[in-house]
Gaussian input, Z-matrix of N, CA and C with variables (Angstrom, degrees):
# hf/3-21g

backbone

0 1
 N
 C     1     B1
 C     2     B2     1     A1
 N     3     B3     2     A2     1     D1
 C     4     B4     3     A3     2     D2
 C     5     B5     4     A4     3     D3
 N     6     B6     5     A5     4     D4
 C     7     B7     6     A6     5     D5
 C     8     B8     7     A7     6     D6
 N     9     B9     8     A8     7     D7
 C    10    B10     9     A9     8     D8
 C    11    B11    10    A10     9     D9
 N    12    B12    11    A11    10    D10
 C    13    B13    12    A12    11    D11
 C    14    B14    13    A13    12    D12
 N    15    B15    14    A14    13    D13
 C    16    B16    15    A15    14    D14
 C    17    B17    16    A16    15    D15
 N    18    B18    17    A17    16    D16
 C    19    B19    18    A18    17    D17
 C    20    B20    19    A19    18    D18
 N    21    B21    20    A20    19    D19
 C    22    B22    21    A21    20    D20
 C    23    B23    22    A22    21    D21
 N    24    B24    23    A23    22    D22
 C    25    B25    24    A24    23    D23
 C    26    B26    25    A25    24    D24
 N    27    B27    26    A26    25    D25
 C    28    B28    27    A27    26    D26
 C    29    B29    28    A28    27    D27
 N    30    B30    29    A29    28    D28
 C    31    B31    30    A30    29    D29
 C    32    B32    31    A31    30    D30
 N    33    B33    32    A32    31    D31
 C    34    B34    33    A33    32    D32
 C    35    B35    34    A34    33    D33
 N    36    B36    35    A35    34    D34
 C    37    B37    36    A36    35    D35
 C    38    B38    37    A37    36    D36
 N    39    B39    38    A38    37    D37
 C    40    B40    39    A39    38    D38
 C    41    B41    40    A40    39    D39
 N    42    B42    41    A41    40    D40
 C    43    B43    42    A42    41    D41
 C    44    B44    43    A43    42    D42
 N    45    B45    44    A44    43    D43
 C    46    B46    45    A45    44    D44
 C    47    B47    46    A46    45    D45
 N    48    B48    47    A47    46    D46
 C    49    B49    48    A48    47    D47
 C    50    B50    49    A49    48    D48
 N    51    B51    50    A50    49    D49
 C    52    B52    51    A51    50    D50
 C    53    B53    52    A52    51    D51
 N    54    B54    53    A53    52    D52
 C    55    B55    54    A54    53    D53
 C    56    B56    55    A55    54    D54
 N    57    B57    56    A56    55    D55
 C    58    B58    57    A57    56    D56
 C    59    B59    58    A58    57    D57
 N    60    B60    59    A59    58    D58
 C    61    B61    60    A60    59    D59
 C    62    B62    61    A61    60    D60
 N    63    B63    62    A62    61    D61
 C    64    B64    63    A63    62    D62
 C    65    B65    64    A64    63    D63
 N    66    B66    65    A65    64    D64
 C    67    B67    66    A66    65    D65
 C    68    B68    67    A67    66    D66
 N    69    B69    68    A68    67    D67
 C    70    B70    69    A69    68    D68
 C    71    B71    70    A70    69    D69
 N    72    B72    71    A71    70    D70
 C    73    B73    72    A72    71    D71
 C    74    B74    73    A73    72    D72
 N    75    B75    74    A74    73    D73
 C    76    B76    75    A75    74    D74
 C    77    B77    76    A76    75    D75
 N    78    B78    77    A77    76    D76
 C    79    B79    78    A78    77    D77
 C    80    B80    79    A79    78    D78
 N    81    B81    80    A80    79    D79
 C    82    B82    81    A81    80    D80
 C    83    B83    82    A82    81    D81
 N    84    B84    83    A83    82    D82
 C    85    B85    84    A84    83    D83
 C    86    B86    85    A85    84    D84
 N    87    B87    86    A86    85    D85
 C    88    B88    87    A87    86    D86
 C    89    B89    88    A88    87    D87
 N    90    B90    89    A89    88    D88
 C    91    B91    90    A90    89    D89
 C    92    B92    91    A91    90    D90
 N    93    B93    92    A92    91    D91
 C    94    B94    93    A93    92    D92
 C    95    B95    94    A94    93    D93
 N    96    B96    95    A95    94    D94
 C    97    B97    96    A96    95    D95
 C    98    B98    97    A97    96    D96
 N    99    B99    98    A98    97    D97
 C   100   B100    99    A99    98    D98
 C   101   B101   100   A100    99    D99
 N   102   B102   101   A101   100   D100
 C   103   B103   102   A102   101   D101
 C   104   B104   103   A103   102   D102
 N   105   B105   104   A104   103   D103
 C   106   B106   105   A105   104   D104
 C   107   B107   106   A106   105   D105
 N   108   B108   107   A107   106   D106
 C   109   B109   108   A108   107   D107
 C   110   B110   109   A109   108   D108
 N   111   B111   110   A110   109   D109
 C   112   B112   111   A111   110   D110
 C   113   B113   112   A112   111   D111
 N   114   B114   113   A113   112   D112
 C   115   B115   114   A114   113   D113
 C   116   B116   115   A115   114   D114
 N   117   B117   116   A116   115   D115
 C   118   B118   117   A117   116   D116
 C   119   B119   118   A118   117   D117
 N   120   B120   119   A119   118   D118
 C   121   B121   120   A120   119   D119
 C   122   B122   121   A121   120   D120
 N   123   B123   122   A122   121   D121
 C   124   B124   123   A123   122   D122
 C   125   B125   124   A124   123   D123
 N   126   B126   125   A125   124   D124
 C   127   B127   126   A126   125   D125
 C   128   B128   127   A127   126   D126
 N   129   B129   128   A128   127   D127
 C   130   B130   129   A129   128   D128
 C   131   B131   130   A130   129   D129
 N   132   B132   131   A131   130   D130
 C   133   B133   132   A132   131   D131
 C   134   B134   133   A133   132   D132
 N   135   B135   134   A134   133   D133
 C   136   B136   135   A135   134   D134
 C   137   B137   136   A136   135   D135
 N   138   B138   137   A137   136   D136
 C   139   B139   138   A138   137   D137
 C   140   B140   139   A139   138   D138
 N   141   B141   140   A140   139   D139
 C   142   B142   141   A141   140   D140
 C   143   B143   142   A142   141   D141
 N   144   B144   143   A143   142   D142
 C   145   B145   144   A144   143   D143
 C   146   B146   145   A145   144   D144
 N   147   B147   146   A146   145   D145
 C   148   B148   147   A147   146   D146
 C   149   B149   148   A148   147   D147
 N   150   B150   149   A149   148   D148
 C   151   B151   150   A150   149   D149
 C   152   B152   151   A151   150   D150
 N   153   B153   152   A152   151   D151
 C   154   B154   153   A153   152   D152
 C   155   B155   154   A154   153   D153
 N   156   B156   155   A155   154   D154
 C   157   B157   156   A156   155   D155
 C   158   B158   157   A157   156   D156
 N   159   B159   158   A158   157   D157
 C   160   B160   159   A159   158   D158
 C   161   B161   160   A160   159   D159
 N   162   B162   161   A161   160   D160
 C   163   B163   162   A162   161   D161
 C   164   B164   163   A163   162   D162
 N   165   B165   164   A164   163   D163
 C   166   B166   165   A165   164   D164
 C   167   B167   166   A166   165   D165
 N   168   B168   167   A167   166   D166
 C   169   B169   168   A168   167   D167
 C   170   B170   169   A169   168   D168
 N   171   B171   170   A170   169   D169
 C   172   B172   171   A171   170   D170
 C   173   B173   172   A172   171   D171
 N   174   B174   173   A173   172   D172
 C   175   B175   174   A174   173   D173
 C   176   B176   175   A175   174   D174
 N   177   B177   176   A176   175   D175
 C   178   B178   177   A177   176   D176
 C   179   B179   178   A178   177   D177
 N   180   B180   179   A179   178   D178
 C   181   B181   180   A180   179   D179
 C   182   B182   181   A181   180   D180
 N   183   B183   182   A182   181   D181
 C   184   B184   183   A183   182   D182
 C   185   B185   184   A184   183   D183
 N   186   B186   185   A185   184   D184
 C   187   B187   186   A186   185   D185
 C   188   B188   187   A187   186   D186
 N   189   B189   188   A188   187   D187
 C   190   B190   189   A189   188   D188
 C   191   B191   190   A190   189   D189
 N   192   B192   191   A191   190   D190
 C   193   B193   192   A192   191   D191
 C   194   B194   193   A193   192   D192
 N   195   B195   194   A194   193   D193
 C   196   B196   195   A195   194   D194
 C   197   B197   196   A196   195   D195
 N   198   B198   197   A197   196   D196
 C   199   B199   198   A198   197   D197
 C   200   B200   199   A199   198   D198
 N   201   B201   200   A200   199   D199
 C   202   B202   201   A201   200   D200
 C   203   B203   202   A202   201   D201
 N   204   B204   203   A203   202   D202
 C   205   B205   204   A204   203   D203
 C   206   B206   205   A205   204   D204
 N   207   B207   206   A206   205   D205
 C   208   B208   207   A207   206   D206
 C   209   B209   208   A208   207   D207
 N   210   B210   209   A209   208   D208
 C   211   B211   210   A210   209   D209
 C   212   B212   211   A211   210   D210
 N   213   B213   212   A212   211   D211
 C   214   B214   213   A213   212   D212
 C   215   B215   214   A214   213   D213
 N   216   B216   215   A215   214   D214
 C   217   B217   216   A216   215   D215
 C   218   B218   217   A217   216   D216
 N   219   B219   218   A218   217   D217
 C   220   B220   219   A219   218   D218
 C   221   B221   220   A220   219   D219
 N   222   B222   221   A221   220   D220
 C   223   B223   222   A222   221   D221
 C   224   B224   223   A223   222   D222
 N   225   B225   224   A224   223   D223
 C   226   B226   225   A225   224   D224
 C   227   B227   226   A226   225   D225

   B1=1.4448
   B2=1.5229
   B3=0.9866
   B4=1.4712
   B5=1.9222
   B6=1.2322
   B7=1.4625
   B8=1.4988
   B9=1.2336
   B10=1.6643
   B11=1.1903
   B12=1.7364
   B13=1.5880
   B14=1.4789
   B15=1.3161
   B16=1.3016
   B17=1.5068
   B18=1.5231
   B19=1.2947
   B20=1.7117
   B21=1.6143
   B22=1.5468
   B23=1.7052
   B24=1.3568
   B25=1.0583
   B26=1.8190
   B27=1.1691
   B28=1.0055
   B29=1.8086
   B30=1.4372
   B31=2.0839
   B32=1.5636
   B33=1.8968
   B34=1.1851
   B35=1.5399
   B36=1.0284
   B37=1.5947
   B38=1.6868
   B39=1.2208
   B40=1.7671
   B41=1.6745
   B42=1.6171
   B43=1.2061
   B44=1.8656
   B45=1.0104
   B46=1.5171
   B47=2.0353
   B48=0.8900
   B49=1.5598
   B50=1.4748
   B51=1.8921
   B52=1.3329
   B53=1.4374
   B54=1.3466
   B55=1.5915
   B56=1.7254
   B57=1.5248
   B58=1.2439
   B59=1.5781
   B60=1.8805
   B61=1.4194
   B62=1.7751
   B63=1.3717
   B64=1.4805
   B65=1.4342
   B66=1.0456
   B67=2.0506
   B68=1.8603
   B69=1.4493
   B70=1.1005
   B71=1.4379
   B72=1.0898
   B73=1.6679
   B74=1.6634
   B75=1.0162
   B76=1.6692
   B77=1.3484
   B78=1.3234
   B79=1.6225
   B80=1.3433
   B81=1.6720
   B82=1.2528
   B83=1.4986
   B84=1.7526
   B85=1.0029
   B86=1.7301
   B87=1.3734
   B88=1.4973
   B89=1.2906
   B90=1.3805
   B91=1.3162
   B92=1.6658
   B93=1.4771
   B94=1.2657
   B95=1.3350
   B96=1.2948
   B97=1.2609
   B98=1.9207
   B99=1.5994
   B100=1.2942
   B101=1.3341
   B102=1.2719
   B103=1.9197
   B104=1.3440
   B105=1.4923
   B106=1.5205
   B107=1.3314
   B108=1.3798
   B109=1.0313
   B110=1.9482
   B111=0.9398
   B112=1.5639
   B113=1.4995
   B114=1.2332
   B115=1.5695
   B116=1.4072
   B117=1.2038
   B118=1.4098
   B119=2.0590
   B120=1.6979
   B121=1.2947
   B122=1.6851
   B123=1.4013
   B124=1.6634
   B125=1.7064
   B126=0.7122
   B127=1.6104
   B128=1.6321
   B129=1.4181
   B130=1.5888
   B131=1.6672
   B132=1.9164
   B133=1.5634
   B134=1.6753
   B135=1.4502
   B136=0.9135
   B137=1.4620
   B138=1.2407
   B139=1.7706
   B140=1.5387
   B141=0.9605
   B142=1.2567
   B143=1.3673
   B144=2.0459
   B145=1.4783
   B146=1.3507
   B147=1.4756
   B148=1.4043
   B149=1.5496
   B150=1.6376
   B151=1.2952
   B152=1.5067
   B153=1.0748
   B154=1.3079
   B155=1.2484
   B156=1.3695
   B157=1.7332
   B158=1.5824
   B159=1.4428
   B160=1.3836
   B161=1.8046
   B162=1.9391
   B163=1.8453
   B164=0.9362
   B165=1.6353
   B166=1.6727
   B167=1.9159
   B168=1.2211
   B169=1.7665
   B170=1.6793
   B171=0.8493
   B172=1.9177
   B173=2.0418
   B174=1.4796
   B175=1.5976
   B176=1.5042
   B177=1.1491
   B178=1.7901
   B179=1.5339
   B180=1.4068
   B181=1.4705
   B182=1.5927
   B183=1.2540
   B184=1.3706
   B185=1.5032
   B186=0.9669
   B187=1.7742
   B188=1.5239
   B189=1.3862
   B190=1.5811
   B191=1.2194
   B192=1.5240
   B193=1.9166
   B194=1.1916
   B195=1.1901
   B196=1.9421
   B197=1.7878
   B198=1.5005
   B199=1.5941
   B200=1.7584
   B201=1.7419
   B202=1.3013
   B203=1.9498
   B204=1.2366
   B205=1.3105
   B206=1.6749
   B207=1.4615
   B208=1.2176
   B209=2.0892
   B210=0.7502
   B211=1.9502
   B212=1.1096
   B213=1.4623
   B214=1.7492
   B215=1.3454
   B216=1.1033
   B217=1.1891
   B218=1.4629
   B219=1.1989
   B220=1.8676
   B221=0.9649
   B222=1.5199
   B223=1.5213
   B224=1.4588
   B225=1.0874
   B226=1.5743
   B227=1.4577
   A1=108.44
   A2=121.77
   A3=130.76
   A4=99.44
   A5=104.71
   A6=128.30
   A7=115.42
   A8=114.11
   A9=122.42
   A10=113.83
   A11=114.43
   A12=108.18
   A13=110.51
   A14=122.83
   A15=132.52
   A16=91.56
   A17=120.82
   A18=123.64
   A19=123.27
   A20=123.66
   A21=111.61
   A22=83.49
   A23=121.42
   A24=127.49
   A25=92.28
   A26=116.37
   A27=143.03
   A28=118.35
   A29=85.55
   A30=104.12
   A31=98.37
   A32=120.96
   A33=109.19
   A34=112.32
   A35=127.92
   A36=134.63
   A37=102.48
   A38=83.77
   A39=103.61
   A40=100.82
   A41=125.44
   A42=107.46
   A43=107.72
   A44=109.81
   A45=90.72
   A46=107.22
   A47=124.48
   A48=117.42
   A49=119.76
   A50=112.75
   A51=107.57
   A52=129.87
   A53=106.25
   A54=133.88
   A55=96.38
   A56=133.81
   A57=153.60
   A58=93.26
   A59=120.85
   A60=127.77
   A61=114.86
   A62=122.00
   A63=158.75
   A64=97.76
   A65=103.04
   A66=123.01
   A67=82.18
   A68=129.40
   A69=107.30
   A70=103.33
   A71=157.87
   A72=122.18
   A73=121.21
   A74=93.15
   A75=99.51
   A76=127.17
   A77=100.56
   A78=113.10
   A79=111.58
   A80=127.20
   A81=147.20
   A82=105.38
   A83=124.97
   A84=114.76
   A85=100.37
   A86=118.21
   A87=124.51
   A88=112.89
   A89=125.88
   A90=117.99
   A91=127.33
   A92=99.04
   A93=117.27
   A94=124.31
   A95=116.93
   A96=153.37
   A97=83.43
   A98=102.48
   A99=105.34
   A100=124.24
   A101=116.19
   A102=112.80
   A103=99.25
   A104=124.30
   A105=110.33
   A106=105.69
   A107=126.08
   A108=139.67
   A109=99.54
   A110=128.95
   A111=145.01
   A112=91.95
   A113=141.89
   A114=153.31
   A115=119.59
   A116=130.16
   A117=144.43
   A118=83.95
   A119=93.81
   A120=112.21
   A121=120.85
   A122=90.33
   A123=94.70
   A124=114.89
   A125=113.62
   A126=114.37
   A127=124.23
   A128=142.06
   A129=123.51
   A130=84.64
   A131=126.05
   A132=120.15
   A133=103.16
   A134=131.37
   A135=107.95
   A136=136.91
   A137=113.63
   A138=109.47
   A139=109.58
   A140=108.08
   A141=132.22
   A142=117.83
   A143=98.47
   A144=120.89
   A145=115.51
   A146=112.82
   A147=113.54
   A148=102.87
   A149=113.60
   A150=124.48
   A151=123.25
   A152=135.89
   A153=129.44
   A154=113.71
   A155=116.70
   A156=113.73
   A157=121.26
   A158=107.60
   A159=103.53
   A160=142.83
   A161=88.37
   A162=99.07
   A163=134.03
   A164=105.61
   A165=114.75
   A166=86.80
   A167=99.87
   A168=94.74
   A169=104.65
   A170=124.85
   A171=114.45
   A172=118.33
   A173=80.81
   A174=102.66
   A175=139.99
   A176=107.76
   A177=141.35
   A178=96.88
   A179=111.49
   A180=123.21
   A181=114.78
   A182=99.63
   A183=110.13
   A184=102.57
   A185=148.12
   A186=156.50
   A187=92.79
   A188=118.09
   A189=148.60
   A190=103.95
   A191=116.36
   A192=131.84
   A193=117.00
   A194=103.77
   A195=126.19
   A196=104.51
   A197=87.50
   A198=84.58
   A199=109.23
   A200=110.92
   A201=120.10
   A202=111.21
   A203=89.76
   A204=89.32
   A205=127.12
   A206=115.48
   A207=128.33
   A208=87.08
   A209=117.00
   A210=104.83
   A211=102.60
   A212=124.27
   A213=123.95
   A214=103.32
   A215=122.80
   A216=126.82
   A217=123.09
   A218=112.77
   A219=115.71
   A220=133.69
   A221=109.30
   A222=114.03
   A223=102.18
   A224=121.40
   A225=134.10
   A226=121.03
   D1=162.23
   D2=-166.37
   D3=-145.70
   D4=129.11
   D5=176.94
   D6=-69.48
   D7=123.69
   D8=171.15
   D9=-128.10
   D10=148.71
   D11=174.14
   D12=-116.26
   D13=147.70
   D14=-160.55
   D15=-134.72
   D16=135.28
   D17=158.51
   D18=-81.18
   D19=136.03
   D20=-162.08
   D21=-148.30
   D22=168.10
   D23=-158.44
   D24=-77.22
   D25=-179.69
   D26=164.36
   D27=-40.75
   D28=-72.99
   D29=176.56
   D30=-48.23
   D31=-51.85
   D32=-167.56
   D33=-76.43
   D34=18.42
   D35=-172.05
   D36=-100.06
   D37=-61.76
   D38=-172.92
   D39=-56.70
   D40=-61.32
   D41=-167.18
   D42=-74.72
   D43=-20.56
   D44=176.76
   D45=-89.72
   D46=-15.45
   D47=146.93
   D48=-41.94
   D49=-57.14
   D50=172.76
   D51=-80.32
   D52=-8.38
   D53=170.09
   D54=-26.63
   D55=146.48
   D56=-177.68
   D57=-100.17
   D58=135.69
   D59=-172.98
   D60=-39.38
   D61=-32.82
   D62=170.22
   D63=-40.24
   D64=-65.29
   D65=-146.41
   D66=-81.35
   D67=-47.04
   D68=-159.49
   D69=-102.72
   D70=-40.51
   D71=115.09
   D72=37.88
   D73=-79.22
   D74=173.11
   D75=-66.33
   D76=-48.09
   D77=174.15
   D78=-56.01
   D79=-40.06
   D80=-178.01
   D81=-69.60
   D82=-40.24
   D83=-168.14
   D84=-79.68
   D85=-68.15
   D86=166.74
   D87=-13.23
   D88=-55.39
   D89=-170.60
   D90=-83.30
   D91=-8.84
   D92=163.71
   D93=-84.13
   D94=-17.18
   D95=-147.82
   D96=-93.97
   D97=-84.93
   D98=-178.15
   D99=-75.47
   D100=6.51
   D101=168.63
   D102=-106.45
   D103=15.23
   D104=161.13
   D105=-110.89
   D106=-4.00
   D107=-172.20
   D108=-105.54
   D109=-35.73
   D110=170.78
   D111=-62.13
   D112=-91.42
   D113=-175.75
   D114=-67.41
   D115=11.51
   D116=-159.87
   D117=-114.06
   D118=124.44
   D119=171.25
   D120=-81.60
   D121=-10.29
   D122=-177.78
   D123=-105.88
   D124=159.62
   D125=-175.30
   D126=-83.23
   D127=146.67
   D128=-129.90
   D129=-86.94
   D130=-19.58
   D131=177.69
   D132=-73.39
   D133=-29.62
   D134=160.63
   D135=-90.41
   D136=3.25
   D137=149.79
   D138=-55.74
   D139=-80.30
   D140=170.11
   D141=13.88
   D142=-75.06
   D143=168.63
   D144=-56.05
   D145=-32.37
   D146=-165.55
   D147=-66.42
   D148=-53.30
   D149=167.20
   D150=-50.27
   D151=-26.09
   D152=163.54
   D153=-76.99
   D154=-46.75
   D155=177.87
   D156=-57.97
   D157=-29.30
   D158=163.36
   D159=-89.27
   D160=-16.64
   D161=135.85
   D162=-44.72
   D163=-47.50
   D164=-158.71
   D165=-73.79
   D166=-73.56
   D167=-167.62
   D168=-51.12
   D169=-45.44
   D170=167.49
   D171=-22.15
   D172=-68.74
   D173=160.19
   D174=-43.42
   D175=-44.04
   D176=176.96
   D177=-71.87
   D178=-42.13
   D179=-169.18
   D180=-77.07
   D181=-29.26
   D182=-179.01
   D183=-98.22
   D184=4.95
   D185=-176.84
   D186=52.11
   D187=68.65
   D188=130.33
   D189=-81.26
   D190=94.69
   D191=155.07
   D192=-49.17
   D193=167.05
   D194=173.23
   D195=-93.95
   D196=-15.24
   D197=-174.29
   D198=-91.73
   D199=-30.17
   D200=-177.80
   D201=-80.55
   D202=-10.75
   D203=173.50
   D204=-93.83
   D205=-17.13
   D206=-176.76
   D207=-102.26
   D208=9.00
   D209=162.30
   D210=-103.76
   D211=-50.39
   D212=158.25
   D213=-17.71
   D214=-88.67
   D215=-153.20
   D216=-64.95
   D217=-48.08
   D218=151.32
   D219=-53.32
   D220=2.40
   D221=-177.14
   D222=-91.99
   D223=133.72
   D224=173.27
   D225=-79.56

């Protein structure tokens, strides 16, 4: 990861200063979350797809079935 500085008001400085290791974690992930999603040329359904298609073959790779996966899911 590589460090960036962003200017934010005052209030948002202070509470994520007092922010708990947890809280900014989150704040860190979210905001990474939406500036890859802000600068990202692809659209958030095609992340998405991209990320499942490379589950699915992950899965396939590991001899994870079509058949073990539809009992998963019917299973209550």
């Amino acid at each position: 990861m590589k460090i960036i500085a962003i200017n934010v008001s005052p209030h948002l400085a202070d509470a994520f200063d007092k922010a708990d290791g947890e809280s900014k974690r989150k704040v860190e992930f979210f905001i990474n979350a939406w500036l890859t999603t802000f600068f990202s040329k692809q659209t958030s359904n095609d992340r998405l797809f991209d990320v499942m298609k490379r589950a699915t073959e992950e899965a396939s790779a590991n001899g994870f079935s079509e058949m073990e996966f539809q009992t998963i899911i019917k299973e209550d």
